[in-house]
N, C-alpha and C positions, 0 to 999 in steps of 0.2 A: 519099352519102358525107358524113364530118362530117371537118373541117380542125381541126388544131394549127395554130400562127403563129406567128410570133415577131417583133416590129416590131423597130427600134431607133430612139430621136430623135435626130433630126437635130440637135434644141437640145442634151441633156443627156445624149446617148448611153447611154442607159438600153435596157433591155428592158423588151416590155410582151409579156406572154405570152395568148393567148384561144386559144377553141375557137367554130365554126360551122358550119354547115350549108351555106352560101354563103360561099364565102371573096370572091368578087371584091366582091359585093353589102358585105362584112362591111371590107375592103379600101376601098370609096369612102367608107363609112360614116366610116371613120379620117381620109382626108385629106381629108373635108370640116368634118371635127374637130366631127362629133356627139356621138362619145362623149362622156360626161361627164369621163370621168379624161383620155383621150388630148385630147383639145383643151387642154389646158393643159401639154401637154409634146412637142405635133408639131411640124414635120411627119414623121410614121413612114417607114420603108423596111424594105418585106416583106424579111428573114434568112432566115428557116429555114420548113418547113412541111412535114405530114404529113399523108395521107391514113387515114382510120379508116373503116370497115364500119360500126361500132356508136357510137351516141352513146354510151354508158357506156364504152367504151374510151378513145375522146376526150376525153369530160370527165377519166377515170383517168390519161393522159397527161397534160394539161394541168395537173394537180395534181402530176406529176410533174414536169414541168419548172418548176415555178413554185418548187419546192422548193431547196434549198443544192445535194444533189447533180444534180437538175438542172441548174441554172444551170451546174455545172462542168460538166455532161453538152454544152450549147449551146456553151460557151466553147471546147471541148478541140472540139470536129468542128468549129467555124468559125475553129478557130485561123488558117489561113492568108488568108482571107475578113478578118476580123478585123484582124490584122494589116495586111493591104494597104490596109484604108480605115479603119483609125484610129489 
């Protein structure tokens, strides 16, 4: 299985959107703030996430959500989520 994700920071309340093959492994990797970009804007909290069959759908998704109408696509289905914690 390959994972979409969607974090948000706790500091700047931003989204950080990825794709992996291991979500938990790819999830410790964040709040141990390895990443190079997410260490400078964590600590993250798993939002959103999608299971995918094929890595090329994954990656295809994850372009998608990274996109304008993506990001409405995240905002409009976590509207109520959203709302309640920010």
């Amino acid at each position: 299985m390959f994972y979409v994700y969607v974090l948000r920071s706790d500091k700047t309340e931003k989204f950080y959107t990825g794709y992996t093959s291991d979500l938990q492994k790819r999830l410790a990797q964040h709040h141990k703030m390895t990443s190079p970009y997410t260490k400078l804007h964590g600590p993250y909290e798993l939002i959103y996430y999608e299971a995918c069959m094929d890595a090329n759908d994954a990656l295809s998704r994850e372009k998608f959500l990274k996109s304008g109408l993506g990001k409405r696509y995240i905002k409009s289905r976590l509207k109520r989520f959203l709302a309640l914690t920010g």
